[in-house]
TORMARVO-812030 format. One record per residue (C-alpha): residue in one letter; residue number from 1; x, y, z. Coordinates in pm, whole numbers, plus 32768, in hexadecimal, padded with zeros to 4 digits. Layout:
<rs>
- resn:resi:X:Y:Z
- a:NUM:X:Y:Z
...
</rs>
This chain:
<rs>
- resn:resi:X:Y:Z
- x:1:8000:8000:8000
- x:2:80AE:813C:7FA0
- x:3:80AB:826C:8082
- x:4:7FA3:830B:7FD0
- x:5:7EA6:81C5:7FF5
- x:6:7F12:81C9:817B
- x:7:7E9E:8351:81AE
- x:8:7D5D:82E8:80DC
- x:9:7D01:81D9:8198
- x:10:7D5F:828A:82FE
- x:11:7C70:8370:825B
- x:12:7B76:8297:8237
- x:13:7B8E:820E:837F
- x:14:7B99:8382:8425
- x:15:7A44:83AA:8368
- x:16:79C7:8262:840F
- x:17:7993:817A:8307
- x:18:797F:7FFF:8398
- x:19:79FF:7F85:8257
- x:20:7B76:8054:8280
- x:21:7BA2:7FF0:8403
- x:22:7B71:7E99:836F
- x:23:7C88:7EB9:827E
- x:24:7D80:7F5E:836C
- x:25:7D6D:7E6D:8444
- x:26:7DAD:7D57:8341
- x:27:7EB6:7E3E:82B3
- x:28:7F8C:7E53:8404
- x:29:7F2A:7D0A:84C0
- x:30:8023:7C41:8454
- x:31:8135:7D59:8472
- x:32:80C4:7DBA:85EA
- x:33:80D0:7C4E:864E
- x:34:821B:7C00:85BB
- x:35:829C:7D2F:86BC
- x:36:81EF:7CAB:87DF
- x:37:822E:7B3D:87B5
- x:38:8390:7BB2:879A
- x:39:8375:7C8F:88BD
- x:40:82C1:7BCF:8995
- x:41:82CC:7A69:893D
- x:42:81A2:79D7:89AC
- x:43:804F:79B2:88B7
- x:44:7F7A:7A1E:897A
- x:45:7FD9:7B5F:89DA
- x:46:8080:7B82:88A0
- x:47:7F06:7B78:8831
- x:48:7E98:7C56:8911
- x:49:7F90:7D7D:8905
- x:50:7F3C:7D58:8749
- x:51:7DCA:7D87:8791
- x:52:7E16:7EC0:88B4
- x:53:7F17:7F5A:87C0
- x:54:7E0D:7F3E:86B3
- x:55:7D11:7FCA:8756
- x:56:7DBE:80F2:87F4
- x:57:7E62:8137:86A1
- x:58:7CF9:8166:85FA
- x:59:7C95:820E:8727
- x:60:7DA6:82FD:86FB
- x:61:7DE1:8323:8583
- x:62:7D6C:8487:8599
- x:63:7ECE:84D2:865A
- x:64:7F97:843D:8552
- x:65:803D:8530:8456
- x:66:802E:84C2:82FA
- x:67:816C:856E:82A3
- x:68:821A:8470:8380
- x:69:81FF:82DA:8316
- x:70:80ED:8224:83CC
- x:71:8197:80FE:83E1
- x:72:82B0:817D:84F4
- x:73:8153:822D:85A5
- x:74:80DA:80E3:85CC
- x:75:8214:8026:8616
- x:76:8214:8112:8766
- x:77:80E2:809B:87C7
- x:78:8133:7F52:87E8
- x:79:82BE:7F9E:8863
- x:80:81EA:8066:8960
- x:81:80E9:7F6B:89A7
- x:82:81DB:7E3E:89BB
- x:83:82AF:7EE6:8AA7
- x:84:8177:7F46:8B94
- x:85:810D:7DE7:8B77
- x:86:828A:7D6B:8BE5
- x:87:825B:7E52:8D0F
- x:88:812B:7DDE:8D8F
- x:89:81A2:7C6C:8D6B
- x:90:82E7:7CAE:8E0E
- x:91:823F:7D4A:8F53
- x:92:81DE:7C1B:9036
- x:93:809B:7C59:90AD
- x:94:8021:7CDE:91D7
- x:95:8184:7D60:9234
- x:96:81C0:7F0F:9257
- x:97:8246:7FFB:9144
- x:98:8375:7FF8:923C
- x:99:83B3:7E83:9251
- x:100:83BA:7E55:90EE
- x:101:84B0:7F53:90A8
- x:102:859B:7E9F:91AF
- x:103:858A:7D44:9104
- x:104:85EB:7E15:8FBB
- x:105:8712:7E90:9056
- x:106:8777:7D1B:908D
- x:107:8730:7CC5:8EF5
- x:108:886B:7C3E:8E84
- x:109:8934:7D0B:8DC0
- x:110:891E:7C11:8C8B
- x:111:87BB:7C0E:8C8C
- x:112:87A9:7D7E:8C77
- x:113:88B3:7D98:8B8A
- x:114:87E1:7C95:8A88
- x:115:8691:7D4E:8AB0
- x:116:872B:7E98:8A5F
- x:117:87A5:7DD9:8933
- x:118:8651:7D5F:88E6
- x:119:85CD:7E9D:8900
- x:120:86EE:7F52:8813
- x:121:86F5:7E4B:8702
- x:122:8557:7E9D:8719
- x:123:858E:8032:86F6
- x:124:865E:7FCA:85C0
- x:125:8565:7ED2:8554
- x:126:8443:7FFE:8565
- x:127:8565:813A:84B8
- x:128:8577:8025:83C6
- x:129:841E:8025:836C
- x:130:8414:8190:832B
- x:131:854C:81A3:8251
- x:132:84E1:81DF:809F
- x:133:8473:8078:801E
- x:134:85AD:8062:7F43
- x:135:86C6:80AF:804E
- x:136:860F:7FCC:813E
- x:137:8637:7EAC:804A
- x:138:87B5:7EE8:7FF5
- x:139:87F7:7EF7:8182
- x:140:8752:7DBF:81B3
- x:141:87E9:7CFB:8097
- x:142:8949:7DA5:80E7
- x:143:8952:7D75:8276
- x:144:8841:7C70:82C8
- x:145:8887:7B6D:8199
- x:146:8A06:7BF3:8177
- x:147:89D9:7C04:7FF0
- x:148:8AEF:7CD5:7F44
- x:149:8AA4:7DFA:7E83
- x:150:8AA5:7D57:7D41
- x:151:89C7:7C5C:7DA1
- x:152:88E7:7D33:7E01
- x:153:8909:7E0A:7CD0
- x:154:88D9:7CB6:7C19
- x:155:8787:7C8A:7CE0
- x:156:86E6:7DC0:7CDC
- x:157:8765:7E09:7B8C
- x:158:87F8:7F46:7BB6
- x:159:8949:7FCB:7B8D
- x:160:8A39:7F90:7C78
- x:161:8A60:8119:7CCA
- x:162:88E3:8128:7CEE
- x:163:8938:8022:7E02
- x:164:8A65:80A9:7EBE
- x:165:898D:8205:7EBA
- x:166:8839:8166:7F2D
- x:167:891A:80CF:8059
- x:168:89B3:8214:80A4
- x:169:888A:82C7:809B
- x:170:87C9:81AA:8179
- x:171:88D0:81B1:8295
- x:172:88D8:8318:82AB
- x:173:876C:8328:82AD
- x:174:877B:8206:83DD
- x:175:884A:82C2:848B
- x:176:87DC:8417:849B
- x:177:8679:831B:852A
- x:178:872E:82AD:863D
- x:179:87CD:83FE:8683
- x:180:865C:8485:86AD
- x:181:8602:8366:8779
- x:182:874B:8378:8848
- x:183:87B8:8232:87F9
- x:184:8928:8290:879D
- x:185:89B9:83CC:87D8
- x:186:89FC:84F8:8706
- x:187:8BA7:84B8:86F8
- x:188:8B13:834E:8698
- x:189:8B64:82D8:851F
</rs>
């Protein structure tokens, strides 16, 4: 669906038609539950957190800003939900806002250090999502299937320029993502 079709039909849905909520959630299921399965790891709530993400993003479409891709918008929304879901599961029940913040004091450093590594590769999963089609494809052919340039130029083809631009342009573009969200630094390269 091209950006175009995607303000159309958030449109549509802003203007209440049953038939566009219908499509945007058939549209985005599969996408939101890939991100909490990941996230969370469990069916179930996996399940859940797509159908409360859904819901809250057609409750709130009027607050996204077409000039921006909806796709990251969304991808928030469940980043966001996921993580509230972790927190609640995380608290054992029936203990005190205090208590709980003791026995995560005690987390060992290894399982800290993984989840914030969860949670990074999943910021770079979501910048991903927003970068141009075509630069998105050349990152994830050159770095996630390690294909060399002229393979890729071979695949897509396109000259091999095209590709070494298209890969410049897509890391810079990553990058200055990440910057905004604070996920590397500004002296980061």
């Amino acid at each position: 669906m091209t950006e175009t079709s995607e303000i159309q039909l958030v449109d549509r849905c802003l203007e209440g038609e049953p038939d566009a909520t219908v499509l945007f959630v058939r549209k985005f299921e599969r996408l939101v539950y890939s991100i909490a399965i990941r996230m969370l790891g469990h069916h179930q709530d996996a399940e859940d957190v797509t159908q409360e993400s859904l819901t809250r993003a057609i409750r709130h479409l009027g607050n996204w800003n077409p000039a921006r891709p909806l796709k990251p918008w969304l991808l928030a929304i469940v980043v966001n939900r996921c993580k509230s879901r972790l927190s609640l599961k995380s608290r054992p029940q029936g203990s005190s806002l205090e208590e709980h913040s003791a026995q995560h004091l005690s987390v060992p450093a290894t399982q800290t250090q993984s989840a914030i590594q969860a949670e990074t590769a999943l910021q770079i999963q979501v910048a991903m999502e927003s970068l141009k089609p075509e630069y998105r494809q050349v990152f994830e052919l050159f770095y996630k299937e390690e294909r060399s340039v002229d393979e890729i130029s071979q695949l897509l083809n396109v000259p091999e320029g095209t590709v070494k631009t298209w890969l410049h342009r897509g890391r810079k573009a990553l990058a200055t993502i990440l910057k905004e969200r604070q996920l590397i630094s500004e002296s980061s390269k």
